[in-house]
Every structure is written in C-alpha cells, then in structure tokens.
C-alpha positions, 0 to 999 in steps of 0.5 A: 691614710698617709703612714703605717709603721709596724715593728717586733722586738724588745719594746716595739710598742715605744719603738713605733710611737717614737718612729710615729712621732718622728714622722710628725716632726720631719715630715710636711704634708697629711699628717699629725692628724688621726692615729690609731696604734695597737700592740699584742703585749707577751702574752698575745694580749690587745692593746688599742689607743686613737685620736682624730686630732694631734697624733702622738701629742694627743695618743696617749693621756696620763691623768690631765696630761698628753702628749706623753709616751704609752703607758709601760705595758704598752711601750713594752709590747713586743709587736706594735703597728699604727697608721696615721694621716690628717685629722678627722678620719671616718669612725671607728678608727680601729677599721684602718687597723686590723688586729687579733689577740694573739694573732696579728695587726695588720696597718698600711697605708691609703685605704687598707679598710677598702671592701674586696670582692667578698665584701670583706675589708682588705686588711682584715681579710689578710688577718683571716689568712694569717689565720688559717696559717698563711704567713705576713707575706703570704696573706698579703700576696693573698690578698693583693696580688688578685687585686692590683687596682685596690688603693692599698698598701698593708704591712702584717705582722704576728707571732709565728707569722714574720712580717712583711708589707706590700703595695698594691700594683696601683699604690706602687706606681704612685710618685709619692710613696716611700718605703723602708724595712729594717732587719736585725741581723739575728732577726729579733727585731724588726721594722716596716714603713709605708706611706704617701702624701708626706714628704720629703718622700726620699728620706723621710721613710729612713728616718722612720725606720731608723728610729724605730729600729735603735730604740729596739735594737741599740747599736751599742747597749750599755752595760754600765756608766761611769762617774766623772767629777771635776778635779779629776787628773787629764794627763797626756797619752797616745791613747784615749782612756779613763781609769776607774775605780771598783765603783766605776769613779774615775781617777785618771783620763788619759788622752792625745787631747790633754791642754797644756796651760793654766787657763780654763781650755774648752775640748774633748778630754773623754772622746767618744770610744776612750776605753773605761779600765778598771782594776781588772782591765777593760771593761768597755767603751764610752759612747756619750762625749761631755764638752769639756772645760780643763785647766791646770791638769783637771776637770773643771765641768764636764757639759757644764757640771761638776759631775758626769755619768758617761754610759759605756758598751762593749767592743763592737 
C-alpha cells in the first residue's frame, strides 16, 4: 500500500477525501487504484467506504453518480484515516484499515496488515493497545520499535489517544518515502501522511498535508461576505477599502488602484485584505480578489458579472 492519510478536527472526513484526491491528482506512480477510508463520526460511530479501482472517483456513489464527496455525515466526522494504492488489492479491503467504534483507526502504508510474531496483524495489534489505554504514539512504539524489519508504516489516531505515525526502521530507510505532519496550534486539528512509491516524494507529502489541513482548519474563516454590483462608485484613495451598507451591499470602493479615463480598465479595484467598513466601523477583510473591469468611475463586471459576493475574515 502507497499512501495513508489520517486527520482530527471539525470535518475531518471531507478533509482526507480531499488530502486522498489530491494526491491522485499530483502524484504519479501506485496510486488512483484501491482505497479503503473510515471515520468515527461524534458520537464514536464506524463509518467504512472501499473500492479496488478509481480511488475517490469511485468511493463513494450517490444514486447513479461517482465520483462525488462522502456523504454529510461522513464528510463531517471529526477522525478520519484511508490508505490507498493501485488497484485490485487482496480482499477484504477493511484489513489494511484497522478500526473500533469508539476507539480508533489505525492506516499506513506498505504492508500494515503483515502478521507479527502473535500471529496478529500489526495494525490491529497497535488498536489492541490503544485499547488497553496506551496512546496513538505509545501503540505504535509498542508495536514496532521490537520489529524494525516489518514493512510497515502506521499512523493511529482516536478519542483521547492523540495521533501519531511511524515508520518501521526498514520502511524509514527506503528512498522513497515521504512524510508530513500538521498541528493547529490549539491542537483542535490535526493531520498525518506517509506513503512510497508516488512521486514527486519531496513534495507531494506537503501538499497532502496542506489540503487536508485548511479544509479543517481555514487560514482565515469567513465570517460574512459582502455584494458588490456593477455601477458601484471606485474613487481614489491611500487605502484599499469597500463601504457597506447594513445589508453588507456596497456603495463606495476606495482604492490606490482607481483608473482614471473614460474606457472600460481591466484591474484589482477590490484587493485582496481591502477593509469591508460598514456603518459601525470595521467589520473584517475580504480574502477573494474579482478581476475587475472599471470605467468612468464605476464597476462595470467584476470576474465577468454584474454582481459579486466577496467572503470576508477578520484580522489575522
């Protein structure tokens, strides 16, 4: 197996589907093929999907349609792990991902599902730990510090257990492995990638990472968005602004940026982190930047259109 992705935080089961597809889409190499994806939604529940061919394109199906995200429930489930490779993997799927209602997933990469000296497959012997109460990093140090030849390696995670991945000392060594780890600095979001055999292996890990990361934990959240239509007033000024009124329309965009002339001028008349005013001051700043057309003064279309909701945030 080629890739395991594991998150926590608000909506961590849309979050990895996202990271998982992401992955098919940049990476080259043993991927796009099997997947098997659980989730434990909020109230400790199991959520399980597979394929042996496509990957996300073919996950999860809605009526006669593939290809689309999970389901609700499932995209909002705060833990969430898949392990994914090429197609056609031995059945059932569920072995390469371990999982217990209310108590963890454990995936991973290369062969997590290999048989210790117990005769117990290795990932569900780090769930058996995190049973007896041991944490995600503890089971996996459990399980694979006394076995550095086994061709494993496993992210766990669970209520109460944290989260952590490991390489076993064999897979660690491989040229081929990439890695990446993402902390909200609160800790109410979380993410873990391993994998082989995909490249770019410097990079592609990141990537991953990221997008499984902002889709939990957005740089920014949005806390409203305002209405722009054309024939709103641009003026000049020294800063970059857009006035609103108590219904977040606008009616004024002040900028540096404003075109003089009376033909149509393509530019950024609301910039990316212009301040949204309304009647009581402040109210945050937009983080989407339309291509603007201006002329004689006003909007014209913003990305082509005569009217535009911009999403705003507040200060960083």
């Amino acid at each position: 197996m080629t890739i395991g992705i594991a998150a926590f935080g608000p909506g961590a089961g849309l979050a990895v589907f996202r990271a998982l597809h992401v992955a098919e889409a940049a990476g080259t190499g043993s991927i796009g093929g099997f997947a098997a994806y659980a989730v434990l939604d909020a109230e400790g529940r199991l959520w399980r999907a597979d394929t042996q061919r496509g990957g996300t394109a073919t996950l999860f199906i809605d009526g006669e349609t593939t290809g689309g995200p999970p389901p609700a429930h499932i995209a909002a489930a705060p833990y969430a792990a898949v392990i994914s490779s090429g197609p056609d993997r031995p059945a059932p799927l569920s072995m390469f991902l371990a999982a217990e209602p209310g108590l963890g997933l454990v995936t991973g990469h290369r062969l997590p599902n290999t048989p210790g000296p117990d005769g117990r497959a290795l990932n569900q012997s780090v769930l058996a730990a995190m049973r007896a109460g041991r944490t995600a990093l503890e089971a996996l140090h459990d399980v694979l510090d006394p076995l550095p030849a086994a061709d494993a390696g496993m992210i766990a995670l669970g209520p109460g257990a944290g989260m952590a991945a490991l390489n076993s000392a064999l897979v660690a060594a491989r040229p081929d492995v990439g890695s990446a780890r993402r902390v909200a600095p609160d800790g109410a979001a979380a993410v873990e990638v391993l994998h082989n055999a995909i490249h770019p292996v410097g990079s592609l890990a990141g990537l991953v990472a990221d997008v499984a990361f902002e889709a939990m934990y957005p740089p920014r959240p949005e806390i409203g968005e305002i209405v722009v239509r054309a024939g709103c007033p641009v003026v000049s000024c020294g800063e970059h602004r857009v006035l609103v009124d108590g219904n977040l329309v606008a009616h004024r965009i002040e900028t540096p940026l404003a075109p003089t002339g009376h033909d149509p001028q393509n530019c950024a008349a609301i910039y990316l982190g212009s301040a949204v005013i309304g009647p009581g001051g402040v109210l945050g700043y937009t983080f989407v930047e339309p291509n603007a057309m201006v002329a004689e003064g006003k909007i014209v279309t913003l990305s082509g259109q005569s009217e535009f909701r911009i999403p705003f945030a507040g200060a960083e």
